[in-house]
C-alpha positions as CSV (number, residue, x, y, z in Angstrom):
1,X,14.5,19.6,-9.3
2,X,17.7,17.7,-8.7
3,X,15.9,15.1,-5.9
4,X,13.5,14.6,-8.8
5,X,16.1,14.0,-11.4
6,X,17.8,11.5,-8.7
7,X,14.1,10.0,-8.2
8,X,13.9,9.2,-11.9
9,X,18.0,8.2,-11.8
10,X,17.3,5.5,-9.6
11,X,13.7,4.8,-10.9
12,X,14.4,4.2,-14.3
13,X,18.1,4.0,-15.8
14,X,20.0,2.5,-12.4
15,X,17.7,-0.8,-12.3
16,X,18.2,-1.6,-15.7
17,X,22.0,-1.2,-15.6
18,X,21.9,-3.9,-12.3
19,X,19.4,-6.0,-14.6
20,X,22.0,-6.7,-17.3
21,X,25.3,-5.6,-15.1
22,X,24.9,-7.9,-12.4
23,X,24.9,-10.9,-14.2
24,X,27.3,-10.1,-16.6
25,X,30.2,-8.7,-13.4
26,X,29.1,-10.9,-11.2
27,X,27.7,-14.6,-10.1
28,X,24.6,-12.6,-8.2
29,X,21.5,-14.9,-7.9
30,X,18.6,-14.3,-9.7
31,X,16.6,-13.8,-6.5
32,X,19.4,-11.5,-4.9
33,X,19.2,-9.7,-8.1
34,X,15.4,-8.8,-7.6
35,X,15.5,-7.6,-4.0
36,X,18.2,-5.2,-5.2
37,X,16.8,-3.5,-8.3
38,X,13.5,-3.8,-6.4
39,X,14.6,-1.9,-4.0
40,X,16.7,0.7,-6.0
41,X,13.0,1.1,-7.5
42,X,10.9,1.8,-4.2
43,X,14.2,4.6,-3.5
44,X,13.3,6.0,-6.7
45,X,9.6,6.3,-6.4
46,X,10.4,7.3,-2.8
47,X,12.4,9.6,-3.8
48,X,10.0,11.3,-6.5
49,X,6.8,11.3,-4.1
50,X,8.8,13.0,-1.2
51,X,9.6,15.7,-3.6
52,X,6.0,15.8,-5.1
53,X,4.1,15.7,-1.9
54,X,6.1,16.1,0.5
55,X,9.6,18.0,0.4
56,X,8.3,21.0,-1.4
57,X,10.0,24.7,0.2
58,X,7.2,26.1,2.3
């Protein structure tokens, strides 16, 4: 259940903080931005399939 809450974490809440942090902290590009939250997404989803389909206890 934890790797699930992590999944949603990084799905959900940690994009959006890079979304408005990132421009606000730093002079990130808008393209740079997208690859990173983009990819914080796929983690998340990764992360929440692996535990759906994939990293249940045997």
């Amino acid at each position: 259940m934890l790797w699930l809450a992590v999944g949603l974490i990084f799905l959900i809440t940690v994009p959006e903080l890079l979304r408005v942090g990132l421009p606000t902290v730093t002079d990130i590009g808008a393209v740079d931005r997208s690859i990173l939250v983009s990819g914080c997404e796929l983690f998340g989803l990764g992360t929440i399939l692996w535990v759906v389909y994939g990293g249940g206890m045997q």
